[in-house]
C-alpha atoms as a printed R data frame, in Angstrom:
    type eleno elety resid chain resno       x      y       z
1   ATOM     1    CA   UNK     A     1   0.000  0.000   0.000
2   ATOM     2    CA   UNK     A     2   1.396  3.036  -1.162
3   ATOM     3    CA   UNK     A     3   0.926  6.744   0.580
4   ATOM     4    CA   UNK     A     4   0.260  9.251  -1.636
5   ATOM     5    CA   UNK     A     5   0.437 12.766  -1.487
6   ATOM     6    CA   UNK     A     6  -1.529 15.123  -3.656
7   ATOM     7    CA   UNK     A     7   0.183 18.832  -4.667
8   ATOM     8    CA   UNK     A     8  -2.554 21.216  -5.582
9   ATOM     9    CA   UNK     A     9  -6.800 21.293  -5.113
10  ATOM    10    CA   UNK     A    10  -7.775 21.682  -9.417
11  ATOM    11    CA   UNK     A    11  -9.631 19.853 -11.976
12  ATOM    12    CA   UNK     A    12  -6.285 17.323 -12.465
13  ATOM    13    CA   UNK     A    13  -6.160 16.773  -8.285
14  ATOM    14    CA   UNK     A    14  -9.280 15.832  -7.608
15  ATOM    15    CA   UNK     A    15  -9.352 13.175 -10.473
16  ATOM    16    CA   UNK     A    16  -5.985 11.756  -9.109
17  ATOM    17    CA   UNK     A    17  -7.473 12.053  -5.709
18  ATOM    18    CA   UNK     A    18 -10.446  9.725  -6.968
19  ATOM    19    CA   UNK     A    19  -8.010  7.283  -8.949
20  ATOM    20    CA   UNK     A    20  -6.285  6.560  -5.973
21  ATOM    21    CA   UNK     A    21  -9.396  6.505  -3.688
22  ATOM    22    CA   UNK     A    22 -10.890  3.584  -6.059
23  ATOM    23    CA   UNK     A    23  -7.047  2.017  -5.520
24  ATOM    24    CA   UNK     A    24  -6.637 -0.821  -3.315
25  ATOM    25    CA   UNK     A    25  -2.635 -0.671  -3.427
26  ATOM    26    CA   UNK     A    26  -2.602  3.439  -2.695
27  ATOM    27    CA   UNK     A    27  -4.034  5.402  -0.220
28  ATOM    28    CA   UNK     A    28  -3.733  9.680  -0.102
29  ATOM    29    CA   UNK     A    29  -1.757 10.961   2.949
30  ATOM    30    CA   UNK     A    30  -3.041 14.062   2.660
31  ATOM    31    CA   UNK     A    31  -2.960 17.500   0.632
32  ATOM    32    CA   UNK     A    32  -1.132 20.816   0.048
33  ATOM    33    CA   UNK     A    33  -2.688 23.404  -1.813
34  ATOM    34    CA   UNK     A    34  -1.721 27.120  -2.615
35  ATOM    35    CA   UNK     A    35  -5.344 28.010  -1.024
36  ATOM    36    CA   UNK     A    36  -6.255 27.112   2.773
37  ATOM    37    CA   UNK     A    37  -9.681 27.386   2.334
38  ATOM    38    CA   UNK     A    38  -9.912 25.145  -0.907
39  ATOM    39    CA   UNK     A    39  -7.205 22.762   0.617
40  ATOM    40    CA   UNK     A    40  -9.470 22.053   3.755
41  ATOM    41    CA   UNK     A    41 -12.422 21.630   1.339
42  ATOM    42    CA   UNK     A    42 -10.323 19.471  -0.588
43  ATOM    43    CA   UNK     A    43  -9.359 17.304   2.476
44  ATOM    44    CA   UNK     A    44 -12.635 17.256   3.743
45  ATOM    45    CA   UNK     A    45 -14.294 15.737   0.167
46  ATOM    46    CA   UNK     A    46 -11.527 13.081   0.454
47  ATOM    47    CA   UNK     A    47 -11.098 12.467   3.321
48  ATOM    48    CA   UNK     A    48  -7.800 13.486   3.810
49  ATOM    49    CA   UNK     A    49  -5.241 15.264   5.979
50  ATOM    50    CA   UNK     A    50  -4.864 18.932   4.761
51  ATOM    51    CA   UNK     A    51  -1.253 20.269   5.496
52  ATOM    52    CA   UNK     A    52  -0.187 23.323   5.769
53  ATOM    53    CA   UNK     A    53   2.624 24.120   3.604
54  ATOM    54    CA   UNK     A    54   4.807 21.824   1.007
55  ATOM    55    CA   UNK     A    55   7.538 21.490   3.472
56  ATOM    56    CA   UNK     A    56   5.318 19.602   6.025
57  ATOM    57    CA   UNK     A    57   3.650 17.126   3.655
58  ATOM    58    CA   UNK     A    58   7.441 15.962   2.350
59  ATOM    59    CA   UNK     A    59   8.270 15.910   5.496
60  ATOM    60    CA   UNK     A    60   6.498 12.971   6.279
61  ATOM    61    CA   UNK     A    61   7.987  9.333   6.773
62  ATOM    62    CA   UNK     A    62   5.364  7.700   5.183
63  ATOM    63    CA   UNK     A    63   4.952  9.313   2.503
64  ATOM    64    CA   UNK     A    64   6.004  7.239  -0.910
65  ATOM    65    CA   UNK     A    65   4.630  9.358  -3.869
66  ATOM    66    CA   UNK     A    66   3.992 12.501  -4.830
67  ATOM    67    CA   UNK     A    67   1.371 13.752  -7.104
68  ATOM    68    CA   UNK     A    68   1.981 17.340  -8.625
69  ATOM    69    CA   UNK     A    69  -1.260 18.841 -10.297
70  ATOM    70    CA   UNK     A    70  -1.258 22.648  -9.049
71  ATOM    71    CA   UNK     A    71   0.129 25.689 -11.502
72  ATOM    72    CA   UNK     A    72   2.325 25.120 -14.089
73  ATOM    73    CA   UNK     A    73   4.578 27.833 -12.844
74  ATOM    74    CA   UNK     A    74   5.110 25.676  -9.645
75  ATOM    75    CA   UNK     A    75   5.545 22.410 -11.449
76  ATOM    76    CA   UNK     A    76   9.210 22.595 -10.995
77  ATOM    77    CA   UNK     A    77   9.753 23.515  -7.610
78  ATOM    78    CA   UNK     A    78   7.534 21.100  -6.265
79  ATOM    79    CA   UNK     A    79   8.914 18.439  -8.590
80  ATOM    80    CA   UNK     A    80  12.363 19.473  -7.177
81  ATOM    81    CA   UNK     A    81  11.830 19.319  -3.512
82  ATOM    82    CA   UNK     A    82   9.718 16.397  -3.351
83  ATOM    83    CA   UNK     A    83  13.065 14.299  -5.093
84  ATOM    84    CA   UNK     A    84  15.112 16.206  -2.551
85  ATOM    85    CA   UNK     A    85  12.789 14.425   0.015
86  ATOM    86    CA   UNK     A    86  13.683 11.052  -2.123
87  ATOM    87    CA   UNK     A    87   9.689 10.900  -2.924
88  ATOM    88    CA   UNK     A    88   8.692  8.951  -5.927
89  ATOM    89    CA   UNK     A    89   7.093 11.668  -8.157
90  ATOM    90    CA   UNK     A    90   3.923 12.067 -10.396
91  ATOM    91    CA   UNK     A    91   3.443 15.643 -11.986
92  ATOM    92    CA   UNK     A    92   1.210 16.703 -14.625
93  ATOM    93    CA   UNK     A    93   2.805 18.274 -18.087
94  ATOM    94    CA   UNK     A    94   4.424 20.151 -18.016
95  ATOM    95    CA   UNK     A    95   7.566 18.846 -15.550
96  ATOM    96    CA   UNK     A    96   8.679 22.111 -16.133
97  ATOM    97    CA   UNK     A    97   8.231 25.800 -18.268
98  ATOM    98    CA   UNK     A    98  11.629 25.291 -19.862
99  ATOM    99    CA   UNK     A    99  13.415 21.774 -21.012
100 ATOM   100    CA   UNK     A   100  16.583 23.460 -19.154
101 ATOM   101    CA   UNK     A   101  15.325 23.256 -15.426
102 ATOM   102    CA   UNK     A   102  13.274 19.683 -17.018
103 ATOM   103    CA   UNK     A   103  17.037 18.045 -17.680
104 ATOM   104    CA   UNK     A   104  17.946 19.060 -14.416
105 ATOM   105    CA   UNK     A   105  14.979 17.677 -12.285
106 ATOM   106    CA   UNK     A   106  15.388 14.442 -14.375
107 ATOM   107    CA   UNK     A   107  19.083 14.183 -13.419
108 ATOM   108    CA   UNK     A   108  18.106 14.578  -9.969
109 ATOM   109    CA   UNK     A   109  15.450 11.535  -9.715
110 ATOM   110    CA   UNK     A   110  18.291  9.404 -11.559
111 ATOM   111    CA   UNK     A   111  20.848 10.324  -9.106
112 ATOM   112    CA   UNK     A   112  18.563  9.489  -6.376
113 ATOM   113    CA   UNK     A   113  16.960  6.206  -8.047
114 ATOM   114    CA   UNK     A   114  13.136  8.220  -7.660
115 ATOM   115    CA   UNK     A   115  10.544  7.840 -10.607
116 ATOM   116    CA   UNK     A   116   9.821 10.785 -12.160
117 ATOM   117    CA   UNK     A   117   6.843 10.516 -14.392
118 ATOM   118    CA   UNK     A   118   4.885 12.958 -16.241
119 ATOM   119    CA   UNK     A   119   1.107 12.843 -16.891
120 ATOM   120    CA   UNK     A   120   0.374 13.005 -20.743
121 ATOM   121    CA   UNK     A   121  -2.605 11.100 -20.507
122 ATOM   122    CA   UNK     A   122  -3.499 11.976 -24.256
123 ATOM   123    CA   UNK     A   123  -1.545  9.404 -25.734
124 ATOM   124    CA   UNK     A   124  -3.890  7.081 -24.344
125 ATOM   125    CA   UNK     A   125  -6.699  8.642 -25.538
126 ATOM   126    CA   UNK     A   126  -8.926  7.216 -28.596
127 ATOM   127    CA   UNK     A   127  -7.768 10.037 -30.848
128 ATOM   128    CA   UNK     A   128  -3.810  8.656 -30.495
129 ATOM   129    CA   UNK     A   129  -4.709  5.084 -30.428
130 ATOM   130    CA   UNK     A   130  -6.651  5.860 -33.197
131 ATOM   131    CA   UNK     A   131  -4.118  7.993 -35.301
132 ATOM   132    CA   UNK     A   132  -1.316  5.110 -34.322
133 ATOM   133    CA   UNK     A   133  -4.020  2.262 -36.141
134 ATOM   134    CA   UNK     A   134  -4.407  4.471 -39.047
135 ATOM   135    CA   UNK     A   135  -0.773  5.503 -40.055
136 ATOM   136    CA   UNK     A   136   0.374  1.973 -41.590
137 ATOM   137    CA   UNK     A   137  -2.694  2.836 -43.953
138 ATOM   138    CA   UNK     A   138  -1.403  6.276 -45.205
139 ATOM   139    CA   UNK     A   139   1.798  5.243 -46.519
140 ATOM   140    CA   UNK     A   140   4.591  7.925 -46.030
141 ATOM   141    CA   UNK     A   141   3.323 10.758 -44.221
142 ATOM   142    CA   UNK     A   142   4.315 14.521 -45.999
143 ATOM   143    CA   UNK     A   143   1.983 17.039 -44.007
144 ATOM   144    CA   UNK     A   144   0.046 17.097 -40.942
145 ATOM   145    CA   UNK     A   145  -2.172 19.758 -39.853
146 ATOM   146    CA   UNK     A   146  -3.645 20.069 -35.867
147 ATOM   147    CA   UNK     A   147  -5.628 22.477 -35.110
148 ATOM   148    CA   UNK     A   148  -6.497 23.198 -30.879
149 ATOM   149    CA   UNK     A   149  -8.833 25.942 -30.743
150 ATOM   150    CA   UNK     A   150 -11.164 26.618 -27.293
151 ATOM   151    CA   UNK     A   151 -13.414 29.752 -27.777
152 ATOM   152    CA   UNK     A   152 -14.338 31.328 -24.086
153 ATOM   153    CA   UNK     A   153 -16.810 34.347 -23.098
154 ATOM   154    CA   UNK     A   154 -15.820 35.999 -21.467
155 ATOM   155    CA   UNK     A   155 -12.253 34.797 -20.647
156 ATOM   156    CA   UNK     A   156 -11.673 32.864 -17.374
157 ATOM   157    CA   UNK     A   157  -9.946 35.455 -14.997
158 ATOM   158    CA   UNK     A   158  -7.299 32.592 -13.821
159 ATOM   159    CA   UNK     A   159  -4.215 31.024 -14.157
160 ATOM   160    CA   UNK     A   160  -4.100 29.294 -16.903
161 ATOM   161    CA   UNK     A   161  -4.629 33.284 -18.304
162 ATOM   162    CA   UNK     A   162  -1.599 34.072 -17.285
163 ATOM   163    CA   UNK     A   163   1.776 33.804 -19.372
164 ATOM   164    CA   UNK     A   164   4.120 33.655 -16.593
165 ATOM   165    CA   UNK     A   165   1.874 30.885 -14.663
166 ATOM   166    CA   UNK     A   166   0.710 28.483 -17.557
167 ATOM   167    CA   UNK     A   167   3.692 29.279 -19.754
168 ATOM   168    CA   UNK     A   168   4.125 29.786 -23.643
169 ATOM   169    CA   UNK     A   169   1.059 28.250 -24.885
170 ATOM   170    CA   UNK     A   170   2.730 25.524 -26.513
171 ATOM   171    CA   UNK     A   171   4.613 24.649 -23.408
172 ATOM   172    CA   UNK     A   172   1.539 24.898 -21.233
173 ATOM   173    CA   UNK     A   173  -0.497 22.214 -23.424
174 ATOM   174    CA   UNK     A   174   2.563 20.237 -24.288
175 ATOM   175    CA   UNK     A   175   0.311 17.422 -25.192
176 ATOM   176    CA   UNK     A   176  -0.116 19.239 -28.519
177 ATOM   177    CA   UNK     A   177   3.831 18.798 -29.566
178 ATOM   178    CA   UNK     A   178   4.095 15.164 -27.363
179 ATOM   179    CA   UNK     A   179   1.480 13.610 -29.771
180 ATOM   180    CA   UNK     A   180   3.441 14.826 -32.744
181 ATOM   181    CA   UNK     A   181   6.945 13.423 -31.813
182 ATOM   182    CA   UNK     A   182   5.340 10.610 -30.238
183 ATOM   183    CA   UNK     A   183   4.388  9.559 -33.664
184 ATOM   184    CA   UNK     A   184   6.654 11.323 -36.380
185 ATOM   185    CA   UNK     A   185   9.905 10.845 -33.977
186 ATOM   186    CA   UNK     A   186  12.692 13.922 -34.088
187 ATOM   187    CA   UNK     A   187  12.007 17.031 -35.113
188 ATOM   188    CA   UNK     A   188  14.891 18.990 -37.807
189 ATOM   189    CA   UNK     A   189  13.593 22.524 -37.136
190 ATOM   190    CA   UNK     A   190  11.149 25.080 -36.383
191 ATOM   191    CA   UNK     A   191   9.427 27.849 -36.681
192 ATOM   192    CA   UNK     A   192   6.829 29.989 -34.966
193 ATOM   193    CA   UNK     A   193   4.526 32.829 -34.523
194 ATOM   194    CA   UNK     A   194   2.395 33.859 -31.482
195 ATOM   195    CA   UNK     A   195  -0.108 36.286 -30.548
196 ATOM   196    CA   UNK     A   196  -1.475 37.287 -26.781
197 ATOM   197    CA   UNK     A   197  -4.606 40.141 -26.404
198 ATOM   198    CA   UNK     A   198  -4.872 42.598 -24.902
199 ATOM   199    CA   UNK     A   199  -1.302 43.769 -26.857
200 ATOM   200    CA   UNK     A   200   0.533 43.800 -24.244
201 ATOM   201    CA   UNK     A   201   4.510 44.424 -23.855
202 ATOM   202    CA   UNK     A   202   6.411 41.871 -22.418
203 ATOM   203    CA   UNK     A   203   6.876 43.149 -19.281
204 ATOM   204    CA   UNK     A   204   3.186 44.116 -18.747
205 ATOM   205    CA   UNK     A   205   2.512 40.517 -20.038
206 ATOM   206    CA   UNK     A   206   4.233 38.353 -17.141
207 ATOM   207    CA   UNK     A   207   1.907 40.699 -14.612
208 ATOM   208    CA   UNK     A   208  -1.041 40.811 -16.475
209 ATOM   209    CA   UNK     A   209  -3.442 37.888 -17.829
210 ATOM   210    CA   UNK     A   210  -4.497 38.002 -21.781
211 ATOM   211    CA   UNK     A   211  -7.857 37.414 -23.162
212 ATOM   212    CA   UNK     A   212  -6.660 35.560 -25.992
213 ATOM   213    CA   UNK     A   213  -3.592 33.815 -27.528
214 ATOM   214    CA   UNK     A   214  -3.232 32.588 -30.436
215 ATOM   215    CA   UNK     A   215  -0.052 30.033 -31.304
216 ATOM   216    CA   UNK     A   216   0.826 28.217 -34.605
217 ATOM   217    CA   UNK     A   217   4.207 26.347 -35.030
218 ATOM   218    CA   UNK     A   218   5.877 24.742 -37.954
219 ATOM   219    CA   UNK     A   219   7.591 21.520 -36.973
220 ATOM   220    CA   UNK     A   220   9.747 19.670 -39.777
221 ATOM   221    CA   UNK     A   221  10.562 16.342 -39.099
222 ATOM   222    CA   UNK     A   222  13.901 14.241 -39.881
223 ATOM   223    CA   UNK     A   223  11.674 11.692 -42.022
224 ATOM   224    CA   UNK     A   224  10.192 14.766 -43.854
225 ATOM   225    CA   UNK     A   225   6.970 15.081 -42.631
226 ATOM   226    CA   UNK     A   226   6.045 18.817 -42.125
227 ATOM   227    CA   UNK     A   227   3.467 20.030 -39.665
228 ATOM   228    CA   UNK     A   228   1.572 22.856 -38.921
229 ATOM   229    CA   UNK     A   229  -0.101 23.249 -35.205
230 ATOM   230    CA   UNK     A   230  -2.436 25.935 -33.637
231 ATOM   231    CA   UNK     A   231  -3.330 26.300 -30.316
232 ATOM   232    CA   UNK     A   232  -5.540 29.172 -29.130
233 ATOM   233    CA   UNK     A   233  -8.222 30.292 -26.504
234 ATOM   234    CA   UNK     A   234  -9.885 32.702 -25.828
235 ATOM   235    CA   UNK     A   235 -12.550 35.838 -26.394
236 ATOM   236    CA   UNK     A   236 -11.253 36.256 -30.200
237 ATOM   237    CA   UNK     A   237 -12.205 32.813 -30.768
238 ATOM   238    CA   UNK     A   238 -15.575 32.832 -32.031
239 ATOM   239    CA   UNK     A   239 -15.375 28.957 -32.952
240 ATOM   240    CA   UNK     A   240 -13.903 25.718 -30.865
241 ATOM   241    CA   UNK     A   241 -11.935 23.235 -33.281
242 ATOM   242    CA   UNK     A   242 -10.059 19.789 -32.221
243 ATOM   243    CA   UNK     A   243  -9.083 18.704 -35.531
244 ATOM   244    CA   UNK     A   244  -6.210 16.776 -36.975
245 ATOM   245    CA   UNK     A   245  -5.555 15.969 -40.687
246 ATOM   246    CA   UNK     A   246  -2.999 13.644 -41.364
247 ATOM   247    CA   UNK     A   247  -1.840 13.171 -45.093
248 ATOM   248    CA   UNK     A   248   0.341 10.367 -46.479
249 ATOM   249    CA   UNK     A   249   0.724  9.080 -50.132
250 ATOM   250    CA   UNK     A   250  -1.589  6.820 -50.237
251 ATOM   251    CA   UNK     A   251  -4.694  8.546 -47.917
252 ATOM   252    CA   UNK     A   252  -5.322 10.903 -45.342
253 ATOM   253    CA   UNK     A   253  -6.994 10.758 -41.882
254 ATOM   254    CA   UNK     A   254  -9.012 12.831 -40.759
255 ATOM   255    CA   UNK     A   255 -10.237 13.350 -36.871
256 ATOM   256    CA   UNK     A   256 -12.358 16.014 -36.127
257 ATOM   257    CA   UNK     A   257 -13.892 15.686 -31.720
258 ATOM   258    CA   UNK     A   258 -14.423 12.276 -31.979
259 ATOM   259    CA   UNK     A   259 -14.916 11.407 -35.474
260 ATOM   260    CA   UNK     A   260 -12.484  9.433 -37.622
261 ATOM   261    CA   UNK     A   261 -12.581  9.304 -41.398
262 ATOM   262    CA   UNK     A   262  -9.883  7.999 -43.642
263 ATOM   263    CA   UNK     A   263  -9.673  8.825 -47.017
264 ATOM   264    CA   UNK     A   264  -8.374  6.915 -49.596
265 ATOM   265    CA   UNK     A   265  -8.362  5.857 -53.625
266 ATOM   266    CA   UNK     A   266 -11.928  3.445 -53.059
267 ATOM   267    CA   UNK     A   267 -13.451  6.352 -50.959
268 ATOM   268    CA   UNK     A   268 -13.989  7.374 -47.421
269 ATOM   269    CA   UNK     A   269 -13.423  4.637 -44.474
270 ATOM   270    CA   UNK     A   270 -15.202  5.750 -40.816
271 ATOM   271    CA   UNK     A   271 -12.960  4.726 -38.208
272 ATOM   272    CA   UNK     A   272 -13.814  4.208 -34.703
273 ATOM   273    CA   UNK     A   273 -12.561  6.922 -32.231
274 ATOM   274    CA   UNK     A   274 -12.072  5.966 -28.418
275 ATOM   275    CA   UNK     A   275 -13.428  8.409 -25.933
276 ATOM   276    CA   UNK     A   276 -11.301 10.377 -23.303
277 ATOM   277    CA   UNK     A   277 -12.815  8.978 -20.273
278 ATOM   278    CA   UNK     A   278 -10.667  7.581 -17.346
279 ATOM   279    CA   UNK     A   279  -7.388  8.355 -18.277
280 ATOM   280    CA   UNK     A   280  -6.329 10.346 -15.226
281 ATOM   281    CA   UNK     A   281  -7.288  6.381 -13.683
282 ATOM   282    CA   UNK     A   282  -5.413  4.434 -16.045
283 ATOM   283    CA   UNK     A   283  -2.737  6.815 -15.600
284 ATOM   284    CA   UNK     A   284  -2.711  6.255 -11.853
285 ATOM   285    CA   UNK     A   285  -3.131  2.564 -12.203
286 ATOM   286    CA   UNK     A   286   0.459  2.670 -14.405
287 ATOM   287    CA   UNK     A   287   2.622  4.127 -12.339
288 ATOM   288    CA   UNK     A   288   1.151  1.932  -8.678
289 ATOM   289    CA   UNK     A   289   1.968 -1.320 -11.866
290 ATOM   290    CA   UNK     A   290   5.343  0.360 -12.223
291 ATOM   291    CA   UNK     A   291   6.501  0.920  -8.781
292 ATOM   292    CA   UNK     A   292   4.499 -2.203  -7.310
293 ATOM   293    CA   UNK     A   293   5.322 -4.670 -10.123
294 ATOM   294    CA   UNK     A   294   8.177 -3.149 -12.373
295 ATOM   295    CA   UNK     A   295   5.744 -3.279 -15.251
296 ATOM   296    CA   UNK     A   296   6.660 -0.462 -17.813
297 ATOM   297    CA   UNK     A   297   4.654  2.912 -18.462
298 ATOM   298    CA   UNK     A   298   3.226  3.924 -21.359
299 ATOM   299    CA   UNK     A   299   5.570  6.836 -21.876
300 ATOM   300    CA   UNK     A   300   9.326  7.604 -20.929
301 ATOM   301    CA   UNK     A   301  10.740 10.601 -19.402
302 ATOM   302    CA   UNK     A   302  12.900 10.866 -22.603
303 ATOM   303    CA   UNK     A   303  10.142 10.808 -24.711
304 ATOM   304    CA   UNK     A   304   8.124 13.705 -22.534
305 ATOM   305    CA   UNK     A   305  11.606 15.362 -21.869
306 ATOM   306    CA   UNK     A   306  11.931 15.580 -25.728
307 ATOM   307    CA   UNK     A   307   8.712 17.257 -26.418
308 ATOM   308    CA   UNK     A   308   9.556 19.987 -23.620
309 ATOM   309    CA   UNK     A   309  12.798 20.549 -25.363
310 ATOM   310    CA   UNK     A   310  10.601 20.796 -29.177
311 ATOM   311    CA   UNK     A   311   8.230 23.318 -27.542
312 ATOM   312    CA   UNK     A   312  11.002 25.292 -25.692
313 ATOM   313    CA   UNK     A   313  12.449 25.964 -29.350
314 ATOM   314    CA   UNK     A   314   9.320 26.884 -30.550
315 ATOM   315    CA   UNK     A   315   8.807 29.857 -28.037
316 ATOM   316    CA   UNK     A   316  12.332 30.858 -28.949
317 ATOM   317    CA   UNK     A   317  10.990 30.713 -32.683
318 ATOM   318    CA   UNK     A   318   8.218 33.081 -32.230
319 ATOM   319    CA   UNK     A   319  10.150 34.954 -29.693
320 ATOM   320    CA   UNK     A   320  12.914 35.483 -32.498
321 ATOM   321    CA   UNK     A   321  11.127 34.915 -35.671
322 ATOM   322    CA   UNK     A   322  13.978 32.697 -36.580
323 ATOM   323    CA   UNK     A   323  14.252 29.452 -37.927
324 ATOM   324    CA   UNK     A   324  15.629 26.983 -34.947
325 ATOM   325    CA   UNK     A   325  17.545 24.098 -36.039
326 ATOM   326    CA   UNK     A   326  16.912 21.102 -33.986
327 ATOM   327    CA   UNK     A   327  19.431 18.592 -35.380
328 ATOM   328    CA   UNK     A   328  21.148 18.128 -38.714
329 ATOM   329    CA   UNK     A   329  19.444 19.000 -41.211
330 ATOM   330    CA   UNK     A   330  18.001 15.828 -43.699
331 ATOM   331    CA   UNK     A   331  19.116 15.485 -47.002
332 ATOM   332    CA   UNK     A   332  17.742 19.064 -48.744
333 ATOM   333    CA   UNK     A   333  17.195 21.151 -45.675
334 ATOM   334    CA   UNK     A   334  13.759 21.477 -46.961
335 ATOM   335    CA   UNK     A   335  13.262 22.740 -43.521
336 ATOM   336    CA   UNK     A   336  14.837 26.522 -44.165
337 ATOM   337    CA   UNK     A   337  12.110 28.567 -46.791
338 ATOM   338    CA   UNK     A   338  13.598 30.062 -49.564
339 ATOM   339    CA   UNK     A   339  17.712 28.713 -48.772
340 ATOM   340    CA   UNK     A   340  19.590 25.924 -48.787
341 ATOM   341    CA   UNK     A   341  22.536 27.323 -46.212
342 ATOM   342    CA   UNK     A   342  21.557 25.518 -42.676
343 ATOM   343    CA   UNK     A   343  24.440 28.262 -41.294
344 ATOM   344    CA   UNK     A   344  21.153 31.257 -41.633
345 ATOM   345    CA   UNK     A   345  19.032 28.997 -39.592
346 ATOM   346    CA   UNK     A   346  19.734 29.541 -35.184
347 ATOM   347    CA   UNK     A   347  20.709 26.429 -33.897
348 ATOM   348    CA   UNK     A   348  19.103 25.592 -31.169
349 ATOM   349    CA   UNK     A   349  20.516 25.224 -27.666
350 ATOM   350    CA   UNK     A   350  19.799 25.725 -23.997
351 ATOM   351    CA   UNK     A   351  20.138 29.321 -23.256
């Protein structure tokens, strides 16, 4: 029986705090949350010890694991201390809001033989299951085009609203650049542009939420395959979209909320598309398998590590308006517009 800690009192809490509730190898020690009021409320729905501050709840000889799920902003921190406390650790994407400080907390749970795993619970999801099936179908894939797009009035006045707490948007909902890599592998280059309303300079933007932002990156891919990604939310989006084209040489797949439809020379081919149902739970149940019975995850800290590292260029990108070179270019560079010198594109690194 495992003791289990949870690190925040949100939407992604309260689902681990029921996972592990329905659990009959985990049990929750108790709760820390940034807010008394909602950490005692939080305690008292589960039935749960509510602690004071962070230090307290690590503090605690019991205490085996480690669930992270408040701010993004405070992702690393808590990730960092908990190791420190040689806690097992769970923490929702992202582990961090840069893949600098990400290397550096995953160095630490290898030095001090912790797991460190982080939540991307979409790749178990019926649209990547789904997209996985498909591929073989499609032949080579050239072009890929996912579209994110949440339309809110007015906007939420929270902190997921707020640059500095959620992070560059692409960062924030790494899920978006995980599923990519997760499928299409390394990543040559990239570039990106990004818009936040109100305009707003940078400085006024880390103090100040936005209504809207408004995110697309280009991501070339060592095999070749090019996509295009958008991510926005907001009060200037009049329209919500979850759609993801896929086109190879032989068909394209289509998945548009939870509708599949390849297309192909004989016609058009519905596909069955999983729903997104009990995934924080399955989630939960993998890591008590891993630590309990050394089964394997679903995903790797490399893998998750990688995508931080992808979407950490991509701020630079729009930050820049460069072109950031992730790795050697293939054969053509088709990867830098209008050149075939890979010395004009910024190589990226971590600065």
């Amino acid at each position: 029986m495992l003791n289990v800690g949870v690190v925040g009192t949100g939407f992604a809490a309260q689902r681990r705090a029921e996972s592990i509730q329905k659990s009959d190898r985990a049990q929750l020690l108790g709760v820390w949350g940034r807010d008394p009021d909602r950490t005692q409320a939080f305690a008292q729905k589960f039935e749960t010890r509510a602690f004071p501050d962070l230090a307290t709840l690590l503090a605690e000889d019991d205490l085996d694991l480690v669930v992270v799920a408040n701010r993004n902003l405070d992702h690393g921190l808590a990730v960092r201390l908990a190791l420190q406390h040689y806690k097992h650790v769970v923490v929702e994407y992202p582990l961090a809001l840069h893949w600098g400080e990400g290397t550096e907390l995953a160095q630490l749970a290898e030095r001090n033989d912790r797991l460190l795993h982080v939540e991307h619970i979409e790749l178990l999801g019926g649209w990547h299951q789904a997209l996985r099936e498909q591929l073989p179908h499609l032949g080579v894939p050239r072009f890929v085009r996912y579209a994110t797009l949440q339309s809110k009035h007015p906007a939420p006045d929270q902190w997921t609203y707020r640059l500095q707490e959620f992070g560059f948007p692409f960062v924030g909902a790494l899920s978006r650049i995980h599923r990519l890599t997760d499928v299409f592998g390394p990543v040559s280059a990239v570039q990106a542009q990004a818009q936040f309303f109100p305009s707003l300079s940078p400085s006024e933007m880390r103090r100040n939420r936005f209504t809207t932002c408004i995110c697309t990156a280009q991501l070339f891919f060592e095999q070749g395959t090019l996509a295009i990604a958008t991510y926005g939310k907001g009060e200037q989006i009049w329209r919500s979209e979850r759609l993801m084209e896929v086109y190879g040489d032989r068909g394209t797949f289509r998945l548009e909320e939870d509708t599949g439809t390849r297309f192909e020379a004989g016609g058009e081919v519905p596909v069955d598309v999983g729903g997104r149902t009990g995934l924080f739970h399955q989630d939960t149940e993998a890591v008590l398998d891993f630590l309990l019975e050394g089964k394997p995850l679903y995903v790797t800290l490399e893998g998750s590590l990688y995508a931080l590292k992808v979407a950490t260029a991509i701020e630079r990108a729009a930050a820049t308006g460069q072109t950031i070179v992730m790795s050697p270019a293939p054969p053509g560079r088709r990867y830098i517009p209008g050149s075939n010198d890979a010395n004009e594109a910024n190589q990226f690194s971590d600065r």
